[in-house]
Backbone as CSV, one residue per row, in Angstrom:
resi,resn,N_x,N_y,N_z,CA_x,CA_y,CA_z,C_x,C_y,C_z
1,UNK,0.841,-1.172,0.000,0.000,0.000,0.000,0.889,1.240,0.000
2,UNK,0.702,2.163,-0.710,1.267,3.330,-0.879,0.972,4.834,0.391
3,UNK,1.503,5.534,0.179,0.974,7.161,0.830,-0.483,7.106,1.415
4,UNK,-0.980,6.876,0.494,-2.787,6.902,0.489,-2.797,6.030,2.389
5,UNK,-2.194,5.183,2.733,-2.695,4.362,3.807,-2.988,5.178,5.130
6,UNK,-2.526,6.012,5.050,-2.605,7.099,6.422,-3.986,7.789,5.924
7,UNK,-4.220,8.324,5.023,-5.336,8.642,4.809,-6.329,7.690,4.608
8,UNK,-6.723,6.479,4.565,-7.281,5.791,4.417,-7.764,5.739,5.852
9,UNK,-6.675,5.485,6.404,-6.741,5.281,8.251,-7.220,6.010,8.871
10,UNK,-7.728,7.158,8.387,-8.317,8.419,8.938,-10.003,8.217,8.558
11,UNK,-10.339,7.303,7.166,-11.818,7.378,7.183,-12.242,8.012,5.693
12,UNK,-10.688,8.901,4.816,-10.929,9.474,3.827,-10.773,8.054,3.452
13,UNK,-11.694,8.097,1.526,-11.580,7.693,0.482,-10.215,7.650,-0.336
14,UNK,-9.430,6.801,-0.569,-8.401,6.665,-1.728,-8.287,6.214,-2.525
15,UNK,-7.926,6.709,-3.640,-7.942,6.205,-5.084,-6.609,6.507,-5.406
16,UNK,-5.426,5.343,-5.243,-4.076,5.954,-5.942,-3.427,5.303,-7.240
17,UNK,-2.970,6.732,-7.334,-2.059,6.046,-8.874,-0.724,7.035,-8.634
18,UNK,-0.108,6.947,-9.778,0.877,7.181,-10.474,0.714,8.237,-11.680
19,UNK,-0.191,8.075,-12.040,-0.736,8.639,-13.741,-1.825,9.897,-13.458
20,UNK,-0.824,10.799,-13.765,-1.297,12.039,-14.092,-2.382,12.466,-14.517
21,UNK,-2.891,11.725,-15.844,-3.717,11.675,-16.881,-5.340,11.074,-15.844
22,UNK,-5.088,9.708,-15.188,-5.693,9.169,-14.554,-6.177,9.644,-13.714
23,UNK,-5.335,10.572,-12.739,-5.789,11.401,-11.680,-6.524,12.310,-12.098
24,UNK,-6.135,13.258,-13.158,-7.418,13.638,-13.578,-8.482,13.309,-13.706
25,UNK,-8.558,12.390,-14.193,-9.795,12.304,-14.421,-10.553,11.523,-13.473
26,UNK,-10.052,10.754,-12.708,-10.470,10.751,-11.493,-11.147,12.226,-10.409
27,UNK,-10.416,13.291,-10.177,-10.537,14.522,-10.294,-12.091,14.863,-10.868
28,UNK,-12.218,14.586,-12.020,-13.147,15.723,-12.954,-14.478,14.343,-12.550
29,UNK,-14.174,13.173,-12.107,-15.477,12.241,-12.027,-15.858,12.612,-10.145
30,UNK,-15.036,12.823,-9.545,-15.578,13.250,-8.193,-15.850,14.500,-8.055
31,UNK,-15.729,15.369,-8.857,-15.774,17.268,-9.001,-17.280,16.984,-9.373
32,UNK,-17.659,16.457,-10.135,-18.794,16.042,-10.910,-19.862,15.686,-10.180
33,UNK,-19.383,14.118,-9.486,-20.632,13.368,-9.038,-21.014,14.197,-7.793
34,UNK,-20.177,15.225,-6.972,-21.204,15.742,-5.828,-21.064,15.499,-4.747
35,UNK,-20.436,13.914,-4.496,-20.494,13.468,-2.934,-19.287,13.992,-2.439
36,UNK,-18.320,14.674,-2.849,-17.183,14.919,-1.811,-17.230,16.502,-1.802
37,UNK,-16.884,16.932,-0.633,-16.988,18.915,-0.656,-14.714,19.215,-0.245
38,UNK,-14.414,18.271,-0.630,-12.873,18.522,-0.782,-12.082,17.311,-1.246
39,UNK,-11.216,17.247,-2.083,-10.592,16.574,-3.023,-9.222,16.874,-2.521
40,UNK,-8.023,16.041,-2.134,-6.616,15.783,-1.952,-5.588,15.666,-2.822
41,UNK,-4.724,16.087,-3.547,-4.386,15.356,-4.651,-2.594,16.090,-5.035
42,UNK,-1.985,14.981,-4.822,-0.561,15.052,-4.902,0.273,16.428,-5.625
43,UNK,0.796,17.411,-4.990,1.535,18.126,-6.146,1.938,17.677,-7.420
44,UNK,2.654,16.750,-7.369,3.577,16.432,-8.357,2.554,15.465,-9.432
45,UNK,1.765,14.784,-8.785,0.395,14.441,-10.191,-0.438,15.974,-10.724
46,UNK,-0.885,16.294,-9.733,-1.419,18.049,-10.007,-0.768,18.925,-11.179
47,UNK,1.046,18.507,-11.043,1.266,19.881,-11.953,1.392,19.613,-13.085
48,UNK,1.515,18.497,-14.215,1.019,18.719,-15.707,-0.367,18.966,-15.959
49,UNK,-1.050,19.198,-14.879,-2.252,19.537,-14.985,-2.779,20.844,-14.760
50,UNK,-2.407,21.468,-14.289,-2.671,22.745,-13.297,-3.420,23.877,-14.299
51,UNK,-3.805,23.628,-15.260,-4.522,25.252,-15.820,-5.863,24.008,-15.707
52,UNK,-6.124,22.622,-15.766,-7.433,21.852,-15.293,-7.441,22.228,-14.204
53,UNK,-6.837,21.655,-13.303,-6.872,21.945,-11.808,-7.688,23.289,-11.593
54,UNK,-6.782,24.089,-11.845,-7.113,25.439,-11.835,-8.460,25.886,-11.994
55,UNK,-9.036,25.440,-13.638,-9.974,25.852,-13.947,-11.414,25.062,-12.682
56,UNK,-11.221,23.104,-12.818,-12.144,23.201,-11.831,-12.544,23.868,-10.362
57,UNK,-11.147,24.184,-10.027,-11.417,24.755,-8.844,-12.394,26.325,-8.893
58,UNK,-12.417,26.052,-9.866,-13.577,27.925,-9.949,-14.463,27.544,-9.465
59,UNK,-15.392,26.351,-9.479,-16.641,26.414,-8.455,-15.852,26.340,-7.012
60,UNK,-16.899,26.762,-6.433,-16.123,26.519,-4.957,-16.215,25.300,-4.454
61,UNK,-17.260,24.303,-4.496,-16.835,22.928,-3.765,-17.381,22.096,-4.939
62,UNK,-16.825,20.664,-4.830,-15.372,20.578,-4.256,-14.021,21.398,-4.224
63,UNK,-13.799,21.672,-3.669,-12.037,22.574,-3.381,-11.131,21.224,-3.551
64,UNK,-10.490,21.608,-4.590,-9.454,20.389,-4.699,-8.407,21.063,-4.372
65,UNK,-7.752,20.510,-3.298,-6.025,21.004,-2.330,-5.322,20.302,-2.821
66,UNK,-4.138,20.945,-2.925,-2.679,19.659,-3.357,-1.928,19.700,-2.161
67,UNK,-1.500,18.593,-1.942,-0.565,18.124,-0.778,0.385,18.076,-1.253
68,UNK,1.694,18.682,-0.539,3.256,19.064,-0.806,3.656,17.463,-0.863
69,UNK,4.603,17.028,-1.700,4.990,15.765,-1.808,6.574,15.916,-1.253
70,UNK,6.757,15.324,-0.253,8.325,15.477,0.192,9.471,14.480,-0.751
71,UNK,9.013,13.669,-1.691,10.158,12.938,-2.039,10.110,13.732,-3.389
72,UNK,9.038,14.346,-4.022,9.289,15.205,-5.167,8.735,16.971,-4.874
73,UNK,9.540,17.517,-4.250,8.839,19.130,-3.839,9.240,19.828,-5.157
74,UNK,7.678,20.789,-5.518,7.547,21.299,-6.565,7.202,22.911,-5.847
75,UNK,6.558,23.060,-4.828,5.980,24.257,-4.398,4.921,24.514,-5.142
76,UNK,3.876,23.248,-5.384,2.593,23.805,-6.830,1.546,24.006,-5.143
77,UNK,1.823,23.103,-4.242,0.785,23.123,-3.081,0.846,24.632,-2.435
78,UNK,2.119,24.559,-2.394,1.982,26.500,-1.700,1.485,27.400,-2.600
79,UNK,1.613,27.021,-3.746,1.455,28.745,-4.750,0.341,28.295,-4.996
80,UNK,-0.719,26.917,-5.011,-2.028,26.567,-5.003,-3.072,27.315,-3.734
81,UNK,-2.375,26.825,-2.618,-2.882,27.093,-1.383,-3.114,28.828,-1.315
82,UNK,-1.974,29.428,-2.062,-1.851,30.958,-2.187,-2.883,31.436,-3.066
83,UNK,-3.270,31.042,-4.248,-4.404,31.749,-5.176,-5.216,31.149,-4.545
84,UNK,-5.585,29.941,-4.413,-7.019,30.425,-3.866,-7.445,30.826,-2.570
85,UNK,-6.984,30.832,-1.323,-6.748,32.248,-0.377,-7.238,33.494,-1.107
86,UNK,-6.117,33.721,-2.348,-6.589,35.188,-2.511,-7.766,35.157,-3.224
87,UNK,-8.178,34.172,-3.705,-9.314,33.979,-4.884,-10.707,34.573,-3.103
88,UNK,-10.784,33.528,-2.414,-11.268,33.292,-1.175,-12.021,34.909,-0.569
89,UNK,-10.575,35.548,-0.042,-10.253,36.975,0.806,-9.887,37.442,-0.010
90,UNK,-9.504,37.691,-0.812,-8.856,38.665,-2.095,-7.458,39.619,-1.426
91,UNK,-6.995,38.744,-0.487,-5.846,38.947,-0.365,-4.694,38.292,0.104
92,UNK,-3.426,38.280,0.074,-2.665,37.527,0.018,-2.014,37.405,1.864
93,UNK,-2.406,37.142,2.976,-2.415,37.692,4.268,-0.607,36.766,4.822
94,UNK,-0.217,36.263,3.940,1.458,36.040,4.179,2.289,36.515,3.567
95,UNK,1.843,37.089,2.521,2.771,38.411,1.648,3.264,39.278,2.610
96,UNK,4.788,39.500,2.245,5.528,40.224,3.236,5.261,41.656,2.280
């Protein structure tokens, strides 16, 4: 069992892969069907994706978050976590 097992252990839903492509669309079938009001989903699968990402996240729920990946750090989770904050408050409240 992969990453996903700690979250599993908590009660969330996991669906893991590897494949970018897959996660998407995994992504765009739970954005869709309704039952989840927040979506988890790896930086480093997230970022050949990110103007999708991006765009679903314009409705407000599901809110799909990316989780910082420590064996591949990209910083897509912080500068994610950062627009939509400002999208949110319309301002950036850790900007120095």
């Amino acid at each position: 069992m992969g990453a996903g097992l700690g979250f599993s252990l908590s009660g969330m839903f996991v669906e893991e892969t590897d494949d970018a492509t897959h996660a998407l669309e995994v992504v765009r079938r739970w954005k869709t069907g309704g039952e989840y009001k927040i979506i988890f989903m790896d930086e480093a699968l997230a970022e050949p994706n990110l103007a999708a990402i991006r765009s679903l996240n314009e409705d407000a729920l599901p809110a799909i978050m990316l989780l910082a990946n420590p064996s591949r750090p990209t910083h897509t989770a912080a500068n994610n976590l950062q627009q939509l904050m400002i999208r949110a408050i319309g301002s950036d409240i850790f900007a120095s």
